[in-house]
N, C-alpha and C positions, 0 to 999 in steps of 0.2 A: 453462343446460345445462352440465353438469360437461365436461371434458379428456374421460374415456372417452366419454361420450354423443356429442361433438362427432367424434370419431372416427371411431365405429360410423356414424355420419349422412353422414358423409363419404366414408366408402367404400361406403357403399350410392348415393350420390349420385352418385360414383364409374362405378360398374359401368352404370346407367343410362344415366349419358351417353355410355359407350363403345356400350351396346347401337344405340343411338337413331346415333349415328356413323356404325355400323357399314350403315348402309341400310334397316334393316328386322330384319337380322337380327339376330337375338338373342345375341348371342356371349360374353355375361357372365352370369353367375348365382353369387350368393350361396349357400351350401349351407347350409339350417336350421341354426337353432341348437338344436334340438328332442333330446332324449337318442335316442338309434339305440338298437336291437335287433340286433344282432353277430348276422351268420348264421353256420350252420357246415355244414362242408364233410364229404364223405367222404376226399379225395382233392386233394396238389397236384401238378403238373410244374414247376420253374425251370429255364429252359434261358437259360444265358449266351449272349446274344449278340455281347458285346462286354464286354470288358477287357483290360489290361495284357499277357494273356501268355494260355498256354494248352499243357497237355501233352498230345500226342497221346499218347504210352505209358502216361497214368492208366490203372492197377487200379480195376476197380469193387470197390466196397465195399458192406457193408449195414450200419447203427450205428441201435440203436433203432428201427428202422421206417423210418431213412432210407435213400435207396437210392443213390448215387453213379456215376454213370455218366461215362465220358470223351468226349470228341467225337470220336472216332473217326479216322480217316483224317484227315482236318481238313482235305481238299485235295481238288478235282477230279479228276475220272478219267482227265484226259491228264496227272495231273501239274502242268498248270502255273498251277495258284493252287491259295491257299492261304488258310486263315483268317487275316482281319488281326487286327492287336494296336493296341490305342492307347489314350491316357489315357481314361479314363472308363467307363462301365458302361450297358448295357444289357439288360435283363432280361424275358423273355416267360414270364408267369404263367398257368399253365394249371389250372384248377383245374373237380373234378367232384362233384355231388350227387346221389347215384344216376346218373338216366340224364341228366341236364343239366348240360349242358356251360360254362366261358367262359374266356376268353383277352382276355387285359389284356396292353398294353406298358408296362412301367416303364423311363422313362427311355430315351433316346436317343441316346449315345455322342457324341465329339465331332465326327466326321463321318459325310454322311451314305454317303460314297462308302462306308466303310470297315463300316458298318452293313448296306446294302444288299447287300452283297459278303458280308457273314459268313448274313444271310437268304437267299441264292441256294444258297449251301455247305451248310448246315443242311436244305436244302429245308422253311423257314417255309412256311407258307402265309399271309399277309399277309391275305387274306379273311377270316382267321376271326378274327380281332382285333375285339375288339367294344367297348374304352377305351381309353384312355389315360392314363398319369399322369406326370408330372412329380415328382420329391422336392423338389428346391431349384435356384437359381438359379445356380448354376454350370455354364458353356460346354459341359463334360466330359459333363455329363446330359443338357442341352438341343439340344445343338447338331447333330445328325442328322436331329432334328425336322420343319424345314422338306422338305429332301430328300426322307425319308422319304414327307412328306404329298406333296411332286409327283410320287415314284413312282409309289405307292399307291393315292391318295386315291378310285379310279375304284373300285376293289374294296372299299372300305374301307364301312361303314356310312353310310348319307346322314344318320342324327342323332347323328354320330360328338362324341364329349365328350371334352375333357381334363380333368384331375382335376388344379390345382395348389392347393397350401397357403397361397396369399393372396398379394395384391400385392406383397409382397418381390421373388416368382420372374421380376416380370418390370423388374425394375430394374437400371443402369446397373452394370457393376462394370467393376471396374479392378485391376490389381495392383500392387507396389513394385517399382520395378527398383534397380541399384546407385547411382544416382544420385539424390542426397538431392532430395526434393520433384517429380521426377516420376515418372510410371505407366505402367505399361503398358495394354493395351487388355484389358481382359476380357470384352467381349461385351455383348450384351443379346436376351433373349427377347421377340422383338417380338410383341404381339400382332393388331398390325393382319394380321402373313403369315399368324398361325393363322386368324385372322377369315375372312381371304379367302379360304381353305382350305374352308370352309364347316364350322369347328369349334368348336362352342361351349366356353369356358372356366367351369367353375367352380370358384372361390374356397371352399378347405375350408379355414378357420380352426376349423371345428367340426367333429368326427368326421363320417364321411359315406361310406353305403356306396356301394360301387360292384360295378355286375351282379348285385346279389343274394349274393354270395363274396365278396369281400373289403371291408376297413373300413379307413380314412384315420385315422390318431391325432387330427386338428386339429393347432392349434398347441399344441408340445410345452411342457410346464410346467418348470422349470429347477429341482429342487428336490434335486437329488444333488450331490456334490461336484466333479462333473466342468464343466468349463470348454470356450469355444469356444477351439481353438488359431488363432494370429494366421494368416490366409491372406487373401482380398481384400477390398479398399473397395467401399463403395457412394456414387455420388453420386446423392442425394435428390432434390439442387436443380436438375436438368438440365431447360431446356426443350427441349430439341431431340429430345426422345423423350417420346410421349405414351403409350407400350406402358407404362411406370411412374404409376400414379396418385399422385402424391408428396403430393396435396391434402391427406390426412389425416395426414399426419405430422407430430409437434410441430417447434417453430421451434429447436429446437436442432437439429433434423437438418436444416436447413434454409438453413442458414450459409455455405452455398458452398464449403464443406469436404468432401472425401470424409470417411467415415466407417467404421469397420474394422467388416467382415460379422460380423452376431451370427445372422445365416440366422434370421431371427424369423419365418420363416415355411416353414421344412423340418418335413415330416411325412413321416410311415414308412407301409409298406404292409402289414398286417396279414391273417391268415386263424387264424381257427378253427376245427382239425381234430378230428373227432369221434373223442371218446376218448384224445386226443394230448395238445391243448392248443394253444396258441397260436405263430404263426408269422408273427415281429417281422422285416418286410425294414427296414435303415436306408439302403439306399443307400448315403451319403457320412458319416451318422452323426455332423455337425459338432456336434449340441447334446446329445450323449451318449449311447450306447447304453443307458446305464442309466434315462438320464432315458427316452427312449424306449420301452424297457419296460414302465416304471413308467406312463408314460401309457395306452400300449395296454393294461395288466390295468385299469384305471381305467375303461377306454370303456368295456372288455367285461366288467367283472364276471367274467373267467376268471384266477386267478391259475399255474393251470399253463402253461409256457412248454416249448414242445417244441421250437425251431429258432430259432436267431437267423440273419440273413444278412445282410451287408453291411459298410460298413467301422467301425471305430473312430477315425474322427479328430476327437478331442478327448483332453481331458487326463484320467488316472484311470479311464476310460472300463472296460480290459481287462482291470487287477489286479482292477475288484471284478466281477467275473462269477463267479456258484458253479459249479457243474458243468453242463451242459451241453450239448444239440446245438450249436456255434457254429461260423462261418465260421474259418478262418485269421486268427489276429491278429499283426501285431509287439508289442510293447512300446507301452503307449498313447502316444499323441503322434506314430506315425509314420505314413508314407502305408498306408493300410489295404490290403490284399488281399483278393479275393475270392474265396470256398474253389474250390480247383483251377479255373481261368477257364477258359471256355467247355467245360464239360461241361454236362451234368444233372442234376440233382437231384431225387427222388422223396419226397414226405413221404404218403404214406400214415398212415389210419386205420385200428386194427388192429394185431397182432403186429407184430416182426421178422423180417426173410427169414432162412433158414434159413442165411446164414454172417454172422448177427450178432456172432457171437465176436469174429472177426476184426477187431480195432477200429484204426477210423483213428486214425491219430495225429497228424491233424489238426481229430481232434472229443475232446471231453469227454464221459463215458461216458452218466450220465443226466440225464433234465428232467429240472426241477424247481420248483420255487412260488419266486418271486423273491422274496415276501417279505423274503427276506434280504437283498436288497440295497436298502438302505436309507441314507440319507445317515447 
């Protein structure tokens, strides 16, 4: 049996044992390795739930078909709260095909107080949530998660699934502090709390749609010149957490050593809007926006790119982007932004709204066929 075969064997053997664990329930699942069929859409909504900052005074815009909306008031009626801000990102995908409807969570901010708080202000409706997904294994995405599920969970779908891109997401990390050789605490997405939740996980290492609307890239292929930039360790070797399946991991990562995150297992959230083209979320965007693109026209056989959203944090990532629907970016390599935080976002199938002129100047004017970006 070859190193890859031993692998593949191993994390299916893996995920079984957790199911069996798990009581009965089933809470692991492998997603085909079989080519998908990329659905398309007429119609999406992004509505920021959660990040860094957020301007009540945003201008609505309209740029190509997209439609940009602010969050409005961003406060209760007496005044005394307010939207919170905090590291990380959460995202509620709304997306429509004729007369059918769905609504995905991507991602879950770093907490969940501060999560649930911005869902009450928004008036989410939490019922209509019919997935889940996960990008990557960092505290910032994952960490609202459990929260959220003991809020929720009563409203939520009884064969409610998360969508994570492979045992990476739920392994041990840690970060560098100023003191040589030790770390700080980074978290872990445990999956025995999701299990108990009564929410099954499946493992998309391989494209994999979800609700019928949207498509998972799998695990992203690294074949552009952009680089993961240094941010946290993984340790591999940990027994004291069984939420990581470290089985199948080769014996160099296996050494007792942390190991610096190459996120080999973050994948984007993808949609196909009819007529537009394609609509690449990276979330946190660590193994390259362009590689991430490049993947997603790959799954889907659609080379036009009409939206990109989420951040750029890798190296080279920003300079090679041509023109454009895209999020707000710094200079690659920095902590990425996401376009005007907690507003909306409209990407619509079809024309532009009638003050398309009027062009943000925080998008790039037209899609277009990535093609060109090419290592």
């Amino acid at each position: 049996m070859s190193g890859v075969e031993r692998r593949e064997f191993l994390k299916a053997s893996a995920a079984l044992a957790g199911a069996a664990a798990a009581g009965g329930f089933s809470c692991i699942e492998l997603a085909s390795a079989a080519p998908i069929e990329v659905p398309t859409i007429d119609k999406l909504t992004v509505r920021v739930l959660m990040d860094q900052q957020h301007d009540q005074f945003l201008r609505g815009s309209t740029v190509n078909g997209v439609v940009h909306e602010g969050p409005g008031p961003a406060r209760s009626a007496d005044a005394r709260n307010v939207l919170h801000n905090e590291w990380g990102l959460s995202l509620l995908l709304e997306s429509q095909r004729e007369q059918e409807q769905r609504t995905t969570l991507l991602d879950f901010g770093y907490t969940s107080p501060a999560l649930i708080n911005n869902i009450g202000l928004l008036k989410v409706d939490p019922g209509k949530i019919q997935a889940l997904i996960v990008s990557h294994g960092h505290i910032d995405h994952y960490g609202g998660l459990i929260g959220f599920l003991n809020k929720y969970r009563d409203v939520l779908p009884a064969d409610l699934t998360l969508y994570a891109g492979g045992e990476d997401n739920f392994c041990h990390r840690v970060s560098r502090t100023a003191t040589p050789g030790q770390f700080g605490e980074g978290g872990t997405l445990d999956r025995k709390e999701i299990a108990a939740q009564k929410v099954k996980t499946v493992l998309c290492e391989s494209p994999t749609v979800i609700q019928g609307h949207a498509f998972t890239t799998g695990k992203i292929k690294r074949t552009s010149v952009e680089r993961v930039l240094p941010n946290t360790f993984v340790d591999y070797s940990s027994r004291e957490n069984a939420s990581c399946d470290y089985g199948h991991y080769t014996a160099a990562e296996l050494q007792g050593k942390f190991v610096p995150d190459e996120h080999v297992h973050e994948h984007a959230t993808c949609f196909n809007i009819r007529g537009k083209g394609l609509v690449v979320i990276s979330s946190c965007g660590h193994v390259g926006i362009v590689n991430s693109v490049q993947q997603a026209q790959e799954v889907s056989g659609v080379r036009k790119v009409h939206a990109i959203l989420g951040g750029l944090s890798s190296r080279a990532g920003a300079r090679r982007l041509p023109q454009t629907n895209r999020c707000r970016g710094e200079e690659a390599g920095t902590r990425r932004r996401h376009p005007d935080a907690l507003q909306r976002a409209e990407l619509f199938a079809g024309g532009a709204g009638s003050n398309a002129s009027e062009r943000d100047p925080n998008l790039h004017r037209q899609p277009t066929d990535l093609q060109r970006v090419s290592p």
